[in-house]
C-alpha positions in Angstrom: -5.2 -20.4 -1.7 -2.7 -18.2 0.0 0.0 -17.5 -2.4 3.2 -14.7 -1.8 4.8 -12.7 -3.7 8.0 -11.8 -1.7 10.6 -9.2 -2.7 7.7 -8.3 -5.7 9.7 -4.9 -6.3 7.6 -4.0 -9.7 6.7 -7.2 -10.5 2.4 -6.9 -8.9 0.6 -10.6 -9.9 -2.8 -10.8 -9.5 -4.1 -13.4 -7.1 -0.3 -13.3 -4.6 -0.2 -11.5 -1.7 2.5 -8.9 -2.9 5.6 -8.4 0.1 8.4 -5.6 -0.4 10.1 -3.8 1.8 8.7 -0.6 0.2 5.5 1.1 -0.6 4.0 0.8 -4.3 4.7 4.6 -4.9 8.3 4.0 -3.6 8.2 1.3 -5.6 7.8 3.0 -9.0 9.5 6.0 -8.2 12.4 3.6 -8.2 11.4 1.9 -11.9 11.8 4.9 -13.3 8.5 6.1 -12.0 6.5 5.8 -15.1 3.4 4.1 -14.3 3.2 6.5 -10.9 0.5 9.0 -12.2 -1.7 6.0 -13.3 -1.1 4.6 -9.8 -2.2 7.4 -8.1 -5.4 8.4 -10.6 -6.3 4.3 -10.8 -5.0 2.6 -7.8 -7.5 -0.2 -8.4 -6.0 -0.8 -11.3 -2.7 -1.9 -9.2 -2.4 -4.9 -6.8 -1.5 -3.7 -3.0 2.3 -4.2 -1.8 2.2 -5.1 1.8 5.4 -4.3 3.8 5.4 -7.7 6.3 8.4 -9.0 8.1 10.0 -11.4 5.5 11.9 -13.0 8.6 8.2 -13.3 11.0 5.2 -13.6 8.3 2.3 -13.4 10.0 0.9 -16.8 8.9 0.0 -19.5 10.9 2.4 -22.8 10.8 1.2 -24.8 7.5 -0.8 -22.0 6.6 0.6 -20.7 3.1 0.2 -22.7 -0.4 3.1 -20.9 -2.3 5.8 -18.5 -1.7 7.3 -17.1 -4.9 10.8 -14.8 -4.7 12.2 -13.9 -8.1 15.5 -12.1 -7.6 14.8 -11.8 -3.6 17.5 -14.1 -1.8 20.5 -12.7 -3.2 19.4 -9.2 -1.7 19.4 -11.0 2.0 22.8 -10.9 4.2 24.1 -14.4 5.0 22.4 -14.2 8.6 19.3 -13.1 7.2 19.4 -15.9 4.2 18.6 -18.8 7.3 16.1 -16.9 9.0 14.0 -16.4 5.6 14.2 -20.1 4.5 13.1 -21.2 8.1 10.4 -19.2 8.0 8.8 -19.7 5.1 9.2 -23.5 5.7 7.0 -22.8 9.0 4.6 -21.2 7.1 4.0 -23.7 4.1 1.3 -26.3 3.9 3.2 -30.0 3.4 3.2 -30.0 -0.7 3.5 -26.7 -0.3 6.2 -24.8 -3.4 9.0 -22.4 -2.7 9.8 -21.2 -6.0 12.6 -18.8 -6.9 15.1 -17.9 -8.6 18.8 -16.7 -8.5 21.9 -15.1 -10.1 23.8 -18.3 -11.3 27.1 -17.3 -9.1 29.7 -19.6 -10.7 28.7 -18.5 -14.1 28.8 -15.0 -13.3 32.4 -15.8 -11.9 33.4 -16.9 -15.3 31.8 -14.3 -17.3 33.7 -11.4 -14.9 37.5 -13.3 -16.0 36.4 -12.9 -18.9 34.8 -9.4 -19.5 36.7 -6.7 -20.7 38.4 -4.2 -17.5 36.9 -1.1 -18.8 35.8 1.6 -16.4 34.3 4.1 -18.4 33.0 7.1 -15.7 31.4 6.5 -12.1 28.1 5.4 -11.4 25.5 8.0 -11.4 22.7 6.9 -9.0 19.3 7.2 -10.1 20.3 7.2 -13.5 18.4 4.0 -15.4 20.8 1.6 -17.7 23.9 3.4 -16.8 26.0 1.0 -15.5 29.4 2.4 -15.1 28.8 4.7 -18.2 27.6 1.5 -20.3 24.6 2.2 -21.2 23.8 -1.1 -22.2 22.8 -4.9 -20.7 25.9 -6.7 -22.5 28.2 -8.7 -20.4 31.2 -7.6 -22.1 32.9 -5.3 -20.0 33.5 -5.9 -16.3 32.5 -2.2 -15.4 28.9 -2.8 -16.7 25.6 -4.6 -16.1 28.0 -7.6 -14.9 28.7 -5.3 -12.2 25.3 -4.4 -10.8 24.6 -8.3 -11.9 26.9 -9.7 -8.9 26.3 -6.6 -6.6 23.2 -5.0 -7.2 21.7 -1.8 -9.0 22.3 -0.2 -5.8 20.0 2.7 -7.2 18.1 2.4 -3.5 18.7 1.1 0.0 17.2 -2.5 -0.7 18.7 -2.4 -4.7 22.0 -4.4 -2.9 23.0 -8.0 -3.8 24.5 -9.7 -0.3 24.5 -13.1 -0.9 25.7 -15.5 -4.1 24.2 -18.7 -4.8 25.3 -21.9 -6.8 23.7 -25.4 -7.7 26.2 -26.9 -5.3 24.4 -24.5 -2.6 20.9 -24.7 -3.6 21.0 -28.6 -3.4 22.4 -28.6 0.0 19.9 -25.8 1.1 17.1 -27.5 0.0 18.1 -30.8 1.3 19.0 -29.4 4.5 15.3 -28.0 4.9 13.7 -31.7 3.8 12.4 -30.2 0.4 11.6 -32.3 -2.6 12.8 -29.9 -5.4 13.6 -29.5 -8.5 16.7 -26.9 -10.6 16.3 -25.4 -14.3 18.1 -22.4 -16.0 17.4 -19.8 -17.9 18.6 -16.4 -18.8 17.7 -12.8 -17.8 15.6 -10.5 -19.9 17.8 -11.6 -23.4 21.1 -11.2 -22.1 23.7 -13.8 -21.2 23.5 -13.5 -17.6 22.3 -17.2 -16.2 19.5 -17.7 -13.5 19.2 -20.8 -11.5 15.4 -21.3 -10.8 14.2 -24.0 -8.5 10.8 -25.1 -7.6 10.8 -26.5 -3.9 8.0 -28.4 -2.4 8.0 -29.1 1.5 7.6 -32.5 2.2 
């Protein structure tokens, strides 16, 4: 089976063809760099990243069982949003699943009218769990991890959100590509920040 792992960023699964736009030592340089020494004395030990064109993946048409992207899409540009589902379409078998998963846009909307307006000092890049001075993953204050939430870490030149997505969206997405699919929720890493996930299959 031919399985991808697109936009992987740290996130290496065993038995996925791993795409990023980086190299695994870029890669966790950018995590904080802590498992980079084991990398480099046990590089068996970690699954290969492959840098492919996400908008020209060298597959064949029907080729590709499963493409996975978990926090990927909203990194693309609105141009670059239809030239990534198209493709990967082209390259799935018929049954084939596009799963992935997104920001929940509308709920982040209410969570920012809501969140406290407290700026506390400027981002310092590079710096892991700053935030805006927050220190923290709590959604309380609009100058916080509700800000790199909506627009991205930005601690790199890929870490950028560019896109927003909404059930509304998905549904006509997925529709407009002729996939049979399927929408559930959940939220990110214990904090109150909601993900849309949805399991695609092309029919």
């Amino acid at each position: 089976m031919i399985k991808l792992n697109v936009g992987c960023g740290q996130v290496f699964l065993k038995g996925y063809t791993n795409i990023d736009s980086d190299t695994i030592e870029q890669i966790l340089e950018r995590y904080g760099g802590k498992d980079l020494e084991v990398f480099k004395r046990f590089p068996d030990t970690f699954e290969k990243v492959y840098n492919y064109d996400v908008f020209n993946l060298p597959y064949k048409d029907g080729e590709v069982d499963e493409i996975l992207c978990e926090g990927f899409l909203e990194h693309l540009s609105f141009e670059e949003e239809g030239k990534f589902l198209f493709d990967a379409k082209r390259v799935l078998k018929v049954n084939g699943l596009f799963h992935f998963t997104v920001p929940d846009f509308d709920s982040l909307a209410r969570q920012w009218l809501e969140a406290e307006d407290d700026f506390k000092e400027f981002y310092k890049v590079g710096t892991d769990e700053h935030w805006f001075g927050n220190w923290s993953r709590t959604l309380d204050n609009k100058w916080g991890y509700l800000t790199a939430f909506i627009f991205g870490n930005q601690n790199g030149t890929g870490q950028f959100h560019r896109n927003a997505y909404t059930v509304k969206k998905i549904c006509k997405m997925m529709s407009s590509l002729d996939f049979s699919y399927q929408l559930s929720f959940f939220n990110f890493k214990n904090t109150k920040a909601k993900m849309i996930e949805c399991k695609a299959f092309k029919r």
